[in-house]
C-alpha positions in Angstrom: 132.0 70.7 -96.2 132.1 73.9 -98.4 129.9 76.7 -98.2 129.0 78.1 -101.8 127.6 81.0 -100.5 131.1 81.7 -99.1 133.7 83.1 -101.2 137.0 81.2 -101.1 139.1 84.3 -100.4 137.2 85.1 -97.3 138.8 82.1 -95.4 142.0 81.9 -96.9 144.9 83.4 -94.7 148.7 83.5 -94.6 150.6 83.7 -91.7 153.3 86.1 -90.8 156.0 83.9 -89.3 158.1 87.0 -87.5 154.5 88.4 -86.5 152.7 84.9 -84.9 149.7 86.9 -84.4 149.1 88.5 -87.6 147.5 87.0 -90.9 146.7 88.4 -93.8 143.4 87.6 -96.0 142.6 88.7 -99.3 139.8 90.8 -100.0 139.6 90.2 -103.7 140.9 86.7 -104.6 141.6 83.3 -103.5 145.1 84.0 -103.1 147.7 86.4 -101.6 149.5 86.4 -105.3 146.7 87.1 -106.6 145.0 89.6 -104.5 145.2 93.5 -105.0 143.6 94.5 -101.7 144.9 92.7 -98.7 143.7 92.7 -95.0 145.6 92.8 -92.2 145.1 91.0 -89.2 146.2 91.1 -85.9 145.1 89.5 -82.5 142.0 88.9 -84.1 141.8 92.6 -85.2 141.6 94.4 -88.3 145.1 96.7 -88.1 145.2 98.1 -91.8 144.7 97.5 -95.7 147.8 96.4 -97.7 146.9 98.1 -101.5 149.1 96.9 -104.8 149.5 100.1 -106.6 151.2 99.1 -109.9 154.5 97.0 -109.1 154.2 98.2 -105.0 152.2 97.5 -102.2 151.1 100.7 -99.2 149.5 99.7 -95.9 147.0 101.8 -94.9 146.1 102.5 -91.1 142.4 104.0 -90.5 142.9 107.0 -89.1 145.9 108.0 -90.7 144.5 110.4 -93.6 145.0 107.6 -96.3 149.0 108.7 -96.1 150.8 104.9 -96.4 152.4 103.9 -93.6 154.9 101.0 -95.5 155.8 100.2 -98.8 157.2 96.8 -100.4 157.2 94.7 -103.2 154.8 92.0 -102.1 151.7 92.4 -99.4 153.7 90.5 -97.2 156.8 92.3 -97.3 154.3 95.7 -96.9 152.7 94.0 -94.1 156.0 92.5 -92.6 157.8 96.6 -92.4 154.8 98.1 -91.0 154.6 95.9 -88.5 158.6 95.9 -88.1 158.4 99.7 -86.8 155.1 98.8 -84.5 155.6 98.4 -80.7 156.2 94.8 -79.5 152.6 94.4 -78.5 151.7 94.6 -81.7 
């Protein structure tokens, strides 16, 4: 059933419930809490990074010259504004 080959973290996800199509995975722990470097995902694309940079998380967009494009206090409240100011298709 498990893969040990497979880290843990690269299957866990967590759901953005105002965003249906959008998850987020960590890339450096099991868990969201956890996690300092945070993928986000959305239609099945990779959109941007989510950072934590002491007590505060930037979302980064490639392309962008590594300026942040959101701030917050958790990768999912980061994730959540970004994608707040996005056009609905997103």
């Amino acid at each position: 059933m498990s893969n040990t080959a497979t880290k843990p973290s690269r299957s866990t996800w967590t759901r953005i419930w105002q965003h249906p199509t959008a998850r987020l995975q960590p890339l450096d722990a099991e868990t969201l809490h956890e996690a300092t470097q945070v993928r986000a995902w959305v239609g099945g694309e990779q959109v941007a990074i989510a950072r934590r940079s002491g007590s505060a998380w930037a979302v980064h967009v490639p392309g962008q010259g590594g300026i942040p494009a959101a701030f917050g206090a958790s990768a999912l409240e980061a994730v959540t504004n970004w994608l707040s100011r996005q056009p609905a298709a997103a």
